[in-house]
py3Dmol code that shows the C-alpha trace and the ligand (Angstrom):
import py3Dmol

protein = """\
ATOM      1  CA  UNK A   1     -56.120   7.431  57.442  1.00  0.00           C
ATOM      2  CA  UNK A   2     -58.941   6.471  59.951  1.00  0.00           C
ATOM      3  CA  UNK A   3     -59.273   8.271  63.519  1.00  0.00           C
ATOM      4  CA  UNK A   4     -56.804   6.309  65.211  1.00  0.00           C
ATOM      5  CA  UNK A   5     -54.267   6.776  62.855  1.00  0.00           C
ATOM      6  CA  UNK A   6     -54.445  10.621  63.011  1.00  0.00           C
ATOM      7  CA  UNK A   7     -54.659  10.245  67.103  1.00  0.00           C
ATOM      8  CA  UNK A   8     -51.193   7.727  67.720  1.00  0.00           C
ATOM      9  CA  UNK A   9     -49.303  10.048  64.909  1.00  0.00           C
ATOM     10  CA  UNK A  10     -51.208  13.722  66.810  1.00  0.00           C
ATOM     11  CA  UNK A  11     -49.388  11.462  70.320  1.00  0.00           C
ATOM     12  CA  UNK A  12     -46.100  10.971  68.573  1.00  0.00           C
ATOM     13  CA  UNK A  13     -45.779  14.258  66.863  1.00  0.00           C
ATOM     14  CA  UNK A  14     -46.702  15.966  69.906  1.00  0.00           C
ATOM     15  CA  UNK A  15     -43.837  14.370  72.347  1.00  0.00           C
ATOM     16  CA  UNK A  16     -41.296  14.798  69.374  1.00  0.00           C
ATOM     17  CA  UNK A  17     -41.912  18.580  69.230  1.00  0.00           C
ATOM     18  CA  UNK A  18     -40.833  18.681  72.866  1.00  0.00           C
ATOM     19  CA  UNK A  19     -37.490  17.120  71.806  1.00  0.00           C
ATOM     20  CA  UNK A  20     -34.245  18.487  70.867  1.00  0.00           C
ATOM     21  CA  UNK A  21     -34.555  16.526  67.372  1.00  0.00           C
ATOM     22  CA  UNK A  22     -37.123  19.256  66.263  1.00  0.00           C
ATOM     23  CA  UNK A  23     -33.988  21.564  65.359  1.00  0.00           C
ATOM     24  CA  UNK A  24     -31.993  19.050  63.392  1.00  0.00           C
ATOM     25  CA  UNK A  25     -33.623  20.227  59.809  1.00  0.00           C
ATOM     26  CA  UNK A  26     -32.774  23.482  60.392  1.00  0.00           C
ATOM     27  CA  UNK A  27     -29.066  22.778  61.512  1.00  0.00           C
ATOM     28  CA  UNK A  28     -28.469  20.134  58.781  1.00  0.00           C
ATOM     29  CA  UNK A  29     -30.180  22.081  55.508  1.00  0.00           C
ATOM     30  CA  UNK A  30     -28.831  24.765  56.503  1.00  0.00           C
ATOM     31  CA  UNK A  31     -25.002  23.038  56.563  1.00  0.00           C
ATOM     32  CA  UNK A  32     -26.385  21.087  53.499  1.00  0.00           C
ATOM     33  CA  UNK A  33     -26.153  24.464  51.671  1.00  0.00           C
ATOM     34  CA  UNK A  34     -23.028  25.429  53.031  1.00  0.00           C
ATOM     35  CA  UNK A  35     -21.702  21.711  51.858  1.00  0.00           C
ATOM     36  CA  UNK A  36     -23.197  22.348  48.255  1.00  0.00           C
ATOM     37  CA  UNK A  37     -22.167  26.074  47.357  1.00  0.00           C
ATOM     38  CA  UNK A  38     -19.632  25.264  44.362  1.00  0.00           C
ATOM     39  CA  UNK A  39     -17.875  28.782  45.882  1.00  0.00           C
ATOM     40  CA  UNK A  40     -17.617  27.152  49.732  1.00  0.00           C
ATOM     41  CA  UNK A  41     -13.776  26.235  50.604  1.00  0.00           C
ATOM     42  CA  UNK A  42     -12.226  24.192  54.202  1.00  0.00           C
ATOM     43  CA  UNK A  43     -12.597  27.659  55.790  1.00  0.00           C
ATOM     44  CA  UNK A  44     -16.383  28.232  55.196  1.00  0.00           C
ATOM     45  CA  UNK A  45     -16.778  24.789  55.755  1.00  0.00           C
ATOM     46  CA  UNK A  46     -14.596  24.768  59.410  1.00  0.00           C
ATOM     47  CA  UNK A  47     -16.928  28.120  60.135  1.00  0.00           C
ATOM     48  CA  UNK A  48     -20.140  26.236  59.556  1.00  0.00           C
ATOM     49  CA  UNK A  49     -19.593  23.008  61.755  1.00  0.00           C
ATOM     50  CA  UNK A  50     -17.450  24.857  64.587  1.00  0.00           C
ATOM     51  CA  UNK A  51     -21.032  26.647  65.922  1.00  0.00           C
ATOM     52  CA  UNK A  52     -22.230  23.004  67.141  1.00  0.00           C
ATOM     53  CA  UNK A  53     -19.121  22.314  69.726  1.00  0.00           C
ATOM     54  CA  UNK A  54     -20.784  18.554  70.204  1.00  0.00           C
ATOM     55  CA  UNK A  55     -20.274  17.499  66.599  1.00  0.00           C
ATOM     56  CA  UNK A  56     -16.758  19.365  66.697  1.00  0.00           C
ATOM     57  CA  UNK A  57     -15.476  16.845  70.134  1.00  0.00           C
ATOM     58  CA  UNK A  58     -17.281  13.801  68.238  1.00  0.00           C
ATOM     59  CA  UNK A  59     -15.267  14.499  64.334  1.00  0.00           C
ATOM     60  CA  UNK A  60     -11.995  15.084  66.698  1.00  0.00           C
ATOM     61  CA  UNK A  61     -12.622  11.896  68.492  1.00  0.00           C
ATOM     62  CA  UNK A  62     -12.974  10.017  65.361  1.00  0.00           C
ATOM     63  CA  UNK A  63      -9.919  11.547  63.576  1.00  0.00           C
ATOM     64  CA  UNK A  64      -7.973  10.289  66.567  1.00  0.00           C
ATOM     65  CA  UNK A  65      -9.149   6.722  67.083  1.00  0.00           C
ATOM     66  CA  UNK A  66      -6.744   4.467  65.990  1.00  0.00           C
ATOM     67  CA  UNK A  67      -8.369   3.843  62.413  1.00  0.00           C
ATOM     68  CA  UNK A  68      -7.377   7.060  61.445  1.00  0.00           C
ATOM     69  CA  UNK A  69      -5.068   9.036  63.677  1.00  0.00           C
ATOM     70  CA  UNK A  70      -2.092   8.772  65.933  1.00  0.00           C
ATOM     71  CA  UNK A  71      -3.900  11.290  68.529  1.00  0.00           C
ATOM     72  CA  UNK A  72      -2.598  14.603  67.022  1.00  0.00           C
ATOM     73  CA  UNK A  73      -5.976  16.021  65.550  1.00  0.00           C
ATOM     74  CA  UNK A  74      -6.637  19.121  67.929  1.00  0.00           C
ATOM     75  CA  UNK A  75      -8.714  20.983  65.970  1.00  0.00           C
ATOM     76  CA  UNK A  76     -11.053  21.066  61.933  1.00  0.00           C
ATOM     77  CA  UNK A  77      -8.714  21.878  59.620  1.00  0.00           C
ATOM     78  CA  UNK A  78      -6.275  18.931  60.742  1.00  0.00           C
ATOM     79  CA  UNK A  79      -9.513  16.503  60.317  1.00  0.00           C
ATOM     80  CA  UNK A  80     -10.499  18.089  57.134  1.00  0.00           C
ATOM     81  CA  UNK A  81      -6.896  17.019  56.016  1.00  0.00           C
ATOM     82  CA  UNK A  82      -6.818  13.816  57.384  1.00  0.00           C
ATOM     83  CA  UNK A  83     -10.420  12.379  56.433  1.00  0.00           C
ATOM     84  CA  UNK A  84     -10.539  14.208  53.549  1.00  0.00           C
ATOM     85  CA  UNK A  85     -13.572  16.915  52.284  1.00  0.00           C
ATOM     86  CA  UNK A  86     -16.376  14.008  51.385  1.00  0.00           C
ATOM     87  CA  UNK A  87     -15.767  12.197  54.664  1.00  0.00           C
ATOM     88  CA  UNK A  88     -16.154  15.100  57.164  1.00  0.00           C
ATOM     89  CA  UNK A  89     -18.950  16.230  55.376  1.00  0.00           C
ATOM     90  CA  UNK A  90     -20.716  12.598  55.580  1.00  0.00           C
ATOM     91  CA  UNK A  91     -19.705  12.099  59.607  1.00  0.00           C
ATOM     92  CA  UNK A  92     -21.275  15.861  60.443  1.00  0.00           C
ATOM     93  CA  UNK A  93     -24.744  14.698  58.946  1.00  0.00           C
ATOM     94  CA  UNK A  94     -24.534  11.890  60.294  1.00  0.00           C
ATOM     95  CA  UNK A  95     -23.802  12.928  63.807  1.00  0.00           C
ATOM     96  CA  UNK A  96     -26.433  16.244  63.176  1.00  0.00           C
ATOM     97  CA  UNK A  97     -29.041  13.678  62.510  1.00  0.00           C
ATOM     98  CA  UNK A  98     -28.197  11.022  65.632  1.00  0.00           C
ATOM     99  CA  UNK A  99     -27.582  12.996  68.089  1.00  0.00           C
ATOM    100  CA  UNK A 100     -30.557  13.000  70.016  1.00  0.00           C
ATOM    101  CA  UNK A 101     -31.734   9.741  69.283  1.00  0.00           C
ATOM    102  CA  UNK A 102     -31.825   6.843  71.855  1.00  0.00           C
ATOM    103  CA  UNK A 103     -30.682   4.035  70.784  1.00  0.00           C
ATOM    104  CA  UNK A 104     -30.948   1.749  74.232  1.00  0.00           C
ATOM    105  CA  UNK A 105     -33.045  -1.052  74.091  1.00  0.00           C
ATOM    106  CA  UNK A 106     -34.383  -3.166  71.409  1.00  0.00           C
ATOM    107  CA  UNK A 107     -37.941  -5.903  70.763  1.00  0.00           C
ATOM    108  CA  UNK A 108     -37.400  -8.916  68.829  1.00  0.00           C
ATOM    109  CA  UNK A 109     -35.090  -8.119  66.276  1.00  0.00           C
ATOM    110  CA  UNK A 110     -35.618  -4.679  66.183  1.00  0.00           C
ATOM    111  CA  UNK A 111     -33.519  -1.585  67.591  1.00  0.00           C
ATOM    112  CA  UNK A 112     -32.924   1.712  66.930  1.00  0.00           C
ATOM    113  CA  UNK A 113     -29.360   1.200  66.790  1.00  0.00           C
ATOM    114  CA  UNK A 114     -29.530  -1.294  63.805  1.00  0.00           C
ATOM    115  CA  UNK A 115     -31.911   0.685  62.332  1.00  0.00           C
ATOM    116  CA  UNK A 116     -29.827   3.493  61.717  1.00  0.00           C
ATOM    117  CA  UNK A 117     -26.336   1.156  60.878  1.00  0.00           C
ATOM    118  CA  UNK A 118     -28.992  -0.018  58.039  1.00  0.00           C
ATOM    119  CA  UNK A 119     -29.224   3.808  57.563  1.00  0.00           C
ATOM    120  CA  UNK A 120     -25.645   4.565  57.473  1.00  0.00           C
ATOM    121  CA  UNK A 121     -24.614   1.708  55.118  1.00  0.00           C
ATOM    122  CA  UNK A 122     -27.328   2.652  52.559  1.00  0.00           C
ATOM    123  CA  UNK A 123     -26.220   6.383  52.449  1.00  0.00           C
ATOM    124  CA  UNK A 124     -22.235   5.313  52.525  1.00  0.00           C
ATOM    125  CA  UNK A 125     -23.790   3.364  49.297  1.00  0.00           C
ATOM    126  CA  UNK A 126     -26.266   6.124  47.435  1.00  0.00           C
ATOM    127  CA  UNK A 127     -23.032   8.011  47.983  1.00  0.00           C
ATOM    128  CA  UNK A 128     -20.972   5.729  45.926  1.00  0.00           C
ATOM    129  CA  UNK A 129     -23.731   5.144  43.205  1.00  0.00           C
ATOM    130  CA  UNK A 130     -24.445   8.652  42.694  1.00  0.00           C
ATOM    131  CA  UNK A 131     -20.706   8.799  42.316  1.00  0.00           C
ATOM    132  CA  UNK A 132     -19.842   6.671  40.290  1.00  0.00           C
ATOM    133  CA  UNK A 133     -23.069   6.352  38.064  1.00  0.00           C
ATOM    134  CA  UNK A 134     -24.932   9.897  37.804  1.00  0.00           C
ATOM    135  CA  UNK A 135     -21.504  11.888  37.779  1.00  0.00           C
ATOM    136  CA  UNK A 136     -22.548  13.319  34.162  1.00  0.00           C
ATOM    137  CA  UNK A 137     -25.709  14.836  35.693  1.00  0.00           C
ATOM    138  CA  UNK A 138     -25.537  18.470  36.942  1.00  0.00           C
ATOM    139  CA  UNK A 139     -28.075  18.032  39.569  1.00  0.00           C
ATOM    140  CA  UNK A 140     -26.990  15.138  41.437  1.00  0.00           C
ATOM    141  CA  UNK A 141     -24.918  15.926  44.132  1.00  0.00           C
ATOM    142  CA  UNK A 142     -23.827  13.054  46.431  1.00  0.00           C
ATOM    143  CA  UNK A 143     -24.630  14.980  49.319  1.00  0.00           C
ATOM    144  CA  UNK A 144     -28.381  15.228  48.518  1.00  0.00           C
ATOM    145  CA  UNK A 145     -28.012  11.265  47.969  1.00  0.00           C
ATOM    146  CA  UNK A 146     -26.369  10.238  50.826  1.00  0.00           C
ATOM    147  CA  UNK A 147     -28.772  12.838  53.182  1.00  0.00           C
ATOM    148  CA  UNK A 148     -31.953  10.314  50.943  1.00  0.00           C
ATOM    149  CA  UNK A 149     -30.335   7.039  52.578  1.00  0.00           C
ATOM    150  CA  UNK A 150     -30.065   8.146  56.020  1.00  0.00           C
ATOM    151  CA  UNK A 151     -33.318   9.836  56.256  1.00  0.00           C
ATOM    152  CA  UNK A 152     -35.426   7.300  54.163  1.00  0.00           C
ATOM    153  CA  UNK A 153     -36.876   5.717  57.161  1.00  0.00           C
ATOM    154  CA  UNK A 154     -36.363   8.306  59.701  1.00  0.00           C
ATOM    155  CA  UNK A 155     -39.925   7.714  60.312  1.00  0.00           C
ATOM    156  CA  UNK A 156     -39.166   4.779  62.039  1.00  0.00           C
ATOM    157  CA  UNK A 157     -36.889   5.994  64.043  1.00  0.00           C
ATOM    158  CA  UNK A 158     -39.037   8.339  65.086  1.00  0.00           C
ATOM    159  CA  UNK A 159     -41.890   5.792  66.167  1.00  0.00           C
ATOM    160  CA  UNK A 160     -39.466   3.633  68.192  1.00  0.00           C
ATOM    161  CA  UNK A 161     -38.409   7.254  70.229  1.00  0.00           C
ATOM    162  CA  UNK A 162     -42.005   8.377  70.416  1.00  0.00           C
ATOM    163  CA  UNK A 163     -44.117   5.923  70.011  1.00  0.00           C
ATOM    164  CA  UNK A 164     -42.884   2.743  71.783  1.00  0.00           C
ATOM    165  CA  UNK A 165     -46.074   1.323  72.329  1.00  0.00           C
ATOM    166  CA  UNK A 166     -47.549  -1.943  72.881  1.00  0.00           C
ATOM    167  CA  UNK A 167     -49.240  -1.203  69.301  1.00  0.00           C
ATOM    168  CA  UNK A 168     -45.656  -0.720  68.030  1.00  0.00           C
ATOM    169  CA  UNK A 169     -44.256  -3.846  69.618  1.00  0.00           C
ATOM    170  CA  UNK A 170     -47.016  -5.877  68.280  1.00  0.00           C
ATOM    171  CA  UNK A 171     -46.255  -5.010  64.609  1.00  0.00           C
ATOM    172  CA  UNK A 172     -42.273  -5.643  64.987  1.00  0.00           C
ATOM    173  CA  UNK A 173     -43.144  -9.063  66.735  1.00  0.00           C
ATOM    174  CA  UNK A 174     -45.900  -9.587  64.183  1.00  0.00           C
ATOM    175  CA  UNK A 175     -43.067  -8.703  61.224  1.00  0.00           C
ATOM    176  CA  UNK A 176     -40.599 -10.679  62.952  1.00  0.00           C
ATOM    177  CA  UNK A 177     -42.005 -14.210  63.554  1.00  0.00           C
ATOM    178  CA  UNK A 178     -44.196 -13.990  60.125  1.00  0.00           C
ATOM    179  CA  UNK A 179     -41.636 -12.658  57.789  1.00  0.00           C
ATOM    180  CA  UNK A 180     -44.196 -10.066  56.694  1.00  0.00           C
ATOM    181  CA  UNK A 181     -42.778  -6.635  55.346  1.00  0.00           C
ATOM    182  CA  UNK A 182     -43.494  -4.289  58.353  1.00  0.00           C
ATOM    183  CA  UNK A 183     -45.324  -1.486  55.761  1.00  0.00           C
ATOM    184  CA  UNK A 184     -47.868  -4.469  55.292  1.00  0.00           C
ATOM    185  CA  UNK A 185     -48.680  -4.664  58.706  1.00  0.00           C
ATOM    186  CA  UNK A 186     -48.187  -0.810  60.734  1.00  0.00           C
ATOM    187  CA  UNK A 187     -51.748   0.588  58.948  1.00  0.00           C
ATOM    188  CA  UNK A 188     -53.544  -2.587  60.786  1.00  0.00           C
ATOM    189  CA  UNK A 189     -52.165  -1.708  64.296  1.00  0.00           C
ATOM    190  CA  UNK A 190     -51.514   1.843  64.202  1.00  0.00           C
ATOM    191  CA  UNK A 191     -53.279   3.098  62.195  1.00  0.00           C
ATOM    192  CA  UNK A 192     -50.868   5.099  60.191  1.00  0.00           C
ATOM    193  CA  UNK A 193     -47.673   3.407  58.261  1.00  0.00           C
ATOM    194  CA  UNK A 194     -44.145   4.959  58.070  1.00  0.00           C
ATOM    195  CA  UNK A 195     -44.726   6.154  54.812  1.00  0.00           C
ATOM    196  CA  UNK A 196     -47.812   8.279  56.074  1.00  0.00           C
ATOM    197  CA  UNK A 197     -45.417   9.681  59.180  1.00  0.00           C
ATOM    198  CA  UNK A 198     -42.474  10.249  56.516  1.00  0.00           C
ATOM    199  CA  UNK A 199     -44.685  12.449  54.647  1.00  0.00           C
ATOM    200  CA  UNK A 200     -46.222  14.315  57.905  1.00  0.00           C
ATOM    201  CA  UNK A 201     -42.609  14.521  59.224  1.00  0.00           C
ATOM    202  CA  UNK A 202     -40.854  16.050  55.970  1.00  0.00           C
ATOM    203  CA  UNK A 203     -43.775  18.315  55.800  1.00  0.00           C
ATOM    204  CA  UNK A 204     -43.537  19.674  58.847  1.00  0.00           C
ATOM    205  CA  UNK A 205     -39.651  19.907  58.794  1.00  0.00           C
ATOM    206  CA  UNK A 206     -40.492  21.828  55.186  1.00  0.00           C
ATOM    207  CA  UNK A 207     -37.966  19.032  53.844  1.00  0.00           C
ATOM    208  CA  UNK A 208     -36.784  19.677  50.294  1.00  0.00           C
ATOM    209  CA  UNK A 209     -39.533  17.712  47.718  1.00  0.00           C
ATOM    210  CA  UNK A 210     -37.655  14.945  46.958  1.00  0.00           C
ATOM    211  CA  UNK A 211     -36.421  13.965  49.968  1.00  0.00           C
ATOM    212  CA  UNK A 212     -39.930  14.037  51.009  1.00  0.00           C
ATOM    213  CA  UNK A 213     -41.476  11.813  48.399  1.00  0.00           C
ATOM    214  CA  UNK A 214     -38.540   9.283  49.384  1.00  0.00           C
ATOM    215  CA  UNK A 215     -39.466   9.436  52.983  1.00  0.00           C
ATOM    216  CA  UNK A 216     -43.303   9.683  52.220  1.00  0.00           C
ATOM    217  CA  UNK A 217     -43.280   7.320  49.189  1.00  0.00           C
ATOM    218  CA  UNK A 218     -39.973   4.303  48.705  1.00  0.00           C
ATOM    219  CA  UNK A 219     -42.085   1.756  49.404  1.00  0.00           C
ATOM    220  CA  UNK A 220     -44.948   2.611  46.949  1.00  0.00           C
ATOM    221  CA  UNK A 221     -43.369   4.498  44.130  1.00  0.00           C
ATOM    222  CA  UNK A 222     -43.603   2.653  41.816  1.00  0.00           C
ATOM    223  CA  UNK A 223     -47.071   1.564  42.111  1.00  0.00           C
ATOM    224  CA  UNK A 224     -47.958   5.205  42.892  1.00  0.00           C
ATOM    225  CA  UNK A 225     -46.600   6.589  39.233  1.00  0.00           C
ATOM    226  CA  UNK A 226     -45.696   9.603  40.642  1.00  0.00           C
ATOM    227  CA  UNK A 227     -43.182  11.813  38.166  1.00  0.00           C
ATOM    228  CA  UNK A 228     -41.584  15.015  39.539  1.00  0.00           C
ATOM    229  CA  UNK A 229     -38.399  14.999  38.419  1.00  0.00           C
ATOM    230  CA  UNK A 230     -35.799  12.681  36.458  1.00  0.00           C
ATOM    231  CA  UNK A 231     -33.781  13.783  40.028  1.00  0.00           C
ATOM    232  CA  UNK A 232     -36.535  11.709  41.700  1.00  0.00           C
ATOM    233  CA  UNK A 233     -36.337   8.807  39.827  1.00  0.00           C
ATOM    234  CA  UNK A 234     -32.691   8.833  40.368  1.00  0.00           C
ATOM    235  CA  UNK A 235     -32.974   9.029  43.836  1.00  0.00           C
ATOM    236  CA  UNK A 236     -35.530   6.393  44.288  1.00  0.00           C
ATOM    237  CA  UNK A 237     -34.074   3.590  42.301  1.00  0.00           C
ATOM    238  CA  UNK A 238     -30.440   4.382  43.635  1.00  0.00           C
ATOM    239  CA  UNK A 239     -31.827   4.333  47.365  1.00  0.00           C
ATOM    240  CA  UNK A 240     -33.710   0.913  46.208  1.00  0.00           C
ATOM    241  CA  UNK A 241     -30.343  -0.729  44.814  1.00  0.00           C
ATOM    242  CA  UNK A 242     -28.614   0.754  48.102  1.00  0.00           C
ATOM    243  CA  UNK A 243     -31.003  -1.218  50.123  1.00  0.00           C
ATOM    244  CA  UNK A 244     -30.812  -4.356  48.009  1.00  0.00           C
ATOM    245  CA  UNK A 245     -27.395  -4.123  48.573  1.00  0.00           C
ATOM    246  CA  UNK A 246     -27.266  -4.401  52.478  1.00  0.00           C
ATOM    247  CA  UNK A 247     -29.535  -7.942  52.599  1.00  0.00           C
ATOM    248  CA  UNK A 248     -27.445  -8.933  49.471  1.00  0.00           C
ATOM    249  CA  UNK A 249     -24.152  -8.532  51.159  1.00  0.00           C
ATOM    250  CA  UNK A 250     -25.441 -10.166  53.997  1.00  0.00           C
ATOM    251  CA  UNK A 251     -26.558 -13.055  52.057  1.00  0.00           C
ATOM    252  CA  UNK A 252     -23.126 -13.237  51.567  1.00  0.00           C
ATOM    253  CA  UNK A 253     -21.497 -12.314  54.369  1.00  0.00           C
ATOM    254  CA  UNK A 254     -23.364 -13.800  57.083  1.00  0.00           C
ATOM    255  CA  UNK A 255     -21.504 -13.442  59.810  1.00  0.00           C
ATOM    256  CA  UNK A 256     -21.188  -9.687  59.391  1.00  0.00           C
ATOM    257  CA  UNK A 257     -25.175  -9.685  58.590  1.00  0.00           C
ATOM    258  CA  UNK A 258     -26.125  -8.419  62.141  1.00  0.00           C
ATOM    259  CA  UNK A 259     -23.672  -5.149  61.285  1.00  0.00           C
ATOM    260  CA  UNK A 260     -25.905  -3.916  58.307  1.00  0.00           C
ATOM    261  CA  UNK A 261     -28.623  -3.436  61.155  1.00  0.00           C
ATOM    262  CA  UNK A 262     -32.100  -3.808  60.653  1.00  0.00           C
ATOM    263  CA  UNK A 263     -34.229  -4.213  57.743  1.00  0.00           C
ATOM    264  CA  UNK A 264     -37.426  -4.154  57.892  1.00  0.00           C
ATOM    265  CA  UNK A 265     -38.556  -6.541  54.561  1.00  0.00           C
ATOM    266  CA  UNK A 266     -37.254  -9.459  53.730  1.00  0.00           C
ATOM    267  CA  UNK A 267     -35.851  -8.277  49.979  1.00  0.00           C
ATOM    268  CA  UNK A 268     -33.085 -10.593  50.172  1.00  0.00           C
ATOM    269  CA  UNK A 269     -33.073 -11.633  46.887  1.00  0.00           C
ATOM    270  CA  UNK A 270     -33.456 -10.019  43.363  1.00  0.00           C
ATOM    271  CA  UNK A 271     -37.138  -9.105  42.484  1.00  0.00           C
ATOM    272  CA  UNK A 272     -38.555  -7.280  39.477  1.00  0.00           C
ATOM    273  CA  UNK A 273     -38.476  -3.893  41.254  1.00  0.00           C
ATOM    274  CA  UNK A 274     -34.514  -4.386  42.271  1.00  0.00           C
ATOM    275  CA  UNK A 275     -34.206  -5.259  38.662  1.00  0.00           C
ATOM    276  CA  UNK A 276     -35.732  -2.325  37.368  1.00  0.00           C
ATOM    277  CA  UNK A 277     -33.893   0.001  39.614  1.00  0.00           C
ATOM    278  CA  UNK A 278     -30.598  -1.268  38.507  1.00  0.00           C
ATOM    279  CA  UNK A 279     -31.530  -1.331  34.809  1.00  0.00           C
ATOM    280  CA  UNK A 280     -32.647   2.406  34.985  1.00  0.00           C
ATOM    281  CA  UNK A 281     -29.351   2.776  36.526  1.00  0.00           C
ATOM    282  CA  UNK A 282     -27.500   1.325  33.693  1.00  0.00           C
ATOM    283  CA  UNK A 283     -25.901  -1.061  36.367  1.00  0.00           C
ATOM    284  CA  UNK A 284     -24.710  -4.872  35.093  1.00  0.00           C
ATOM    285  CA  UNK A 285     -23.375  -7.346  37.003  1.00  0.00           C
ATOM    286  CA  UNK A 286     -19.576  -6.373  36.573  1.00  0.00           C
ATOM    287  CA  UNK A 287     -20.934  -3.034  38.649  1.00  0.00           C
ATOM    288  CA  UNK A 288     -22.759  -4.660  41.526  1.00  0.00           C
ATOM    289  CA  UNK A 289     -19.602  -6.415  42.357  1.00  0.00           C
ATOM    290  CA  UNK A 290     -17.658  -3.420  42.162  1.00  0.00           C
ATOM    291  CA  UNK A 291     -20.550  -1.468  44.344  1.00  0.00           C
ATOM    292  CA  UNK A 292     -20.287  -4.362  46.512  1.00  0.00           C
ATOM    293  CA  UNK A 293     -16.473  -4.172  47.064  1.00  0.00           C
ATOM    294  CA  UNK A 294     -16.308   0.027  48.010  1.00  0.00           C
ATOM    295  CA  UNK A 295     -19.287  -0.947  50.374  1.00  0.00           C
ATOM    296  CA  UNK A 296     -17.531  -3.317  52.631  1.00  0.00           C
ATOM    297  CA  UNK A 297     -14.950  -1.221  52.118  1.00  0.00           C
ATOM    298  CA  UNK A 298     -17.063   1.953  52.903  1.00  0.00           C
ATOM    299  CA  UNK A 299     -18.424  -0.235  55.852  1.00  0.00           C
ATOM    300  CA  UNK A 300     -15.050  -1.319  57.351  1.00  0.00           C
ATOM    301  CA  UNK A 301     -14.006   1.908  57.855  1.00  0.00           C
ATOM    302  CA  UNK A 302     -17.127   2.819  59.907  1.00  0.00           C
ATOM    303  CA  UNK A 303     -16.757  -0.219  62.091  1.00  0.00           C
ATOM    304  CA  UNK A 304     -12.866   0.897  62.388  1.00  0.00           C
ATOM    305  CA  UNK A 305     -13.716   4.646  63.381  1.00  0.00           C
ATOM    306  CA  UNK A 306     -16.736   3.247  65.698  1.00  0.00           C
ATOM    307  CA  UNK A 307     -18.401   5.759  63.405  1.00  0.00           C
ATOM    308  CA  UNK A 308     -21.593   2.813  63.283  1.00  0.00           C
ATOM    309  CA  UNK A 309     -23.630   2.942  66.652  1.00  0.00           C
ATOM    310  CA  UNK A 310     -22.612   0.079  68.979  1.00  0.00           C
ATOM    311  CA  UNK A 311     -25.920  -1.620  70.377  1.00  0.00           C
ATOM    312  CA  UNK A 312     -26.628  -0.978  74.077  1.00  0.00           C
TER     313      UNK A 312
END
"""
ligand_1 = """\
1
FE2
Fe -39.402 1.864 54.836
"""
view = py3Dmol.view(width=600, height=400)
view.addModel(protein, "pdb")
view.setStyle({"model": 0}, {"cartoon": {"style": "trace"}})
view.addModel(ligand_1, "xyz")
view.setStyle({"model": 1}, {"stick": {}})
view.zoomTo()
view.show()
């Protein structure tokens, strides 16, 4: 990375440690462990999320909305009942993780708001491939996969809150009217890529080493032949297919397109690397149309419980 690179990310890093988000590692790994402890029940669960009062009011207003409720949810244990164990779960990290981003605004076709829908639907998806495909594996929990999709490009997220610079807007404008994948582009204008800030970010955080290397690396991991773990490669093909997913559905389903938010390549349509991915994941045709059916599923429900970020 050259000098300006290390400047813009020294600028961003510095104005996001003077934010709120700089506790949200600590509050969600430390509820990710709570989540994950095979000896855990409701109760230690209700104990855990009742010390953030903000995410409490948020679960209770989603348990009421009419997608779910008939306004008689007053308090965890009711919701915990009525969602079910696997949705609370998901709509705490979730809410841990957005709620100190801003999501007003937008440049080109670019927000932060669509960003993280695209965020939500992929980990709603990783959830349901880790489920249904890597069940037989001992060290796949769905919680560590769906945590991969909505932090994957937190990075970016992170630039458009920090660093909304004319630099910034130059590369989404540049991606936008040239169809160019925006990890092409970022090193030319700012020095740095999302990958790069991924990396610096997770480190920082101290964010577990897998999760890093899918921040730091799901652009370029396959190139990069980098082997940690058969966990990793699990992780980065199912958050690949998950992606895939959200531009294939919308191939499909093009009015709903603009509701899978943002994406910031144009991998609309099978390539080698997709293929790989869902080879390694022993998933045929038969199973991407069954993936594809739990995701609009998955995905009506969010729209139904306003659970997906409504752009200002
Ligand atoms: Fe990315």
């Amino acid at each position: 990375m050259d000098y300006k690179g290390r400047d813009n990310m020294e600028v961003l890093i510095e104005e996001m440690s003077k934010s709120r988000i700089s506790t949200m590692p600590n509050i969600l790994f430390g509820l990710l462990e709570v989540f994950k402890d095979p000896k855990a029940n409701a109760s230690h669960f209700v104990e855990a999320i009742n010390k953030d009062q903000s995410i409490v009011v948020k679960l209770l207003e989603i348990a009421n909305s009419p997608a779910f409720g008939m306004g008689k949810v007053s308090n965890l244990e009711s919701a915990f009942i009525l969602l079910g164990e696997d949705m609370v779960k998901e709509l705490v990290f979730s809410l841990i993780v957005s709620k100190n981003l801003n999501f007003d605004g937008g440049y080109c076709d670019f927000s932060a708001a669509k960003l993280w829908e695209n965020s939500l639907v992929v980990a709603a998806s990783n959830k349901t491939i880790c489920q249904v495909y890597l069940g037989d594996y001992d060290d796949c929990n769905y919680l560590d996969f769906y945590t991969a999709g909505l932090l994957k490009e937190f990075s970016l997220v992170m630039m458009r809150q920090f660093f909304y610079t004319k630099e910034f807007k130059s590369v989404i404008s540049k991606r936008f009217l040239n169809k160019i994948d925006l990890h092409k582009i970022e090193k030319e204008y700012l020095g740095f890529t999302h990958e790069e800030l991924g990396r610096k970010l997770a480190k920082i955080w101290n964010f577990p080493e897998d999760l890093s290397y899918i921040m730091g690396y799901h652009h370029t991991y396959q190139a990069s032949d980098v082997f940690l773990s058969k966990h990793l490669d699990f992780l980065f093909h199912t958050s690949q297919v998950s992606q895939w997913m959200c531009y294939n559905i919308n191939e499909r389903m093009s009015e709903r397109a603009i509701k899978f938010g943002y994406t910031h390549s144009d991998l609309k349509y099978i390539d080698t690397d997709v293929v790989s991915s869902l080879d390694f994941l022993n998933i045929d045709e038969v199973g991407i149309s069954s993936l594809e059916n739990i995701l609009v599923s998955d995905v009506k429900k969010l729209e139904k419980a306003n659970w997906l970020v409504v752009e200002k």
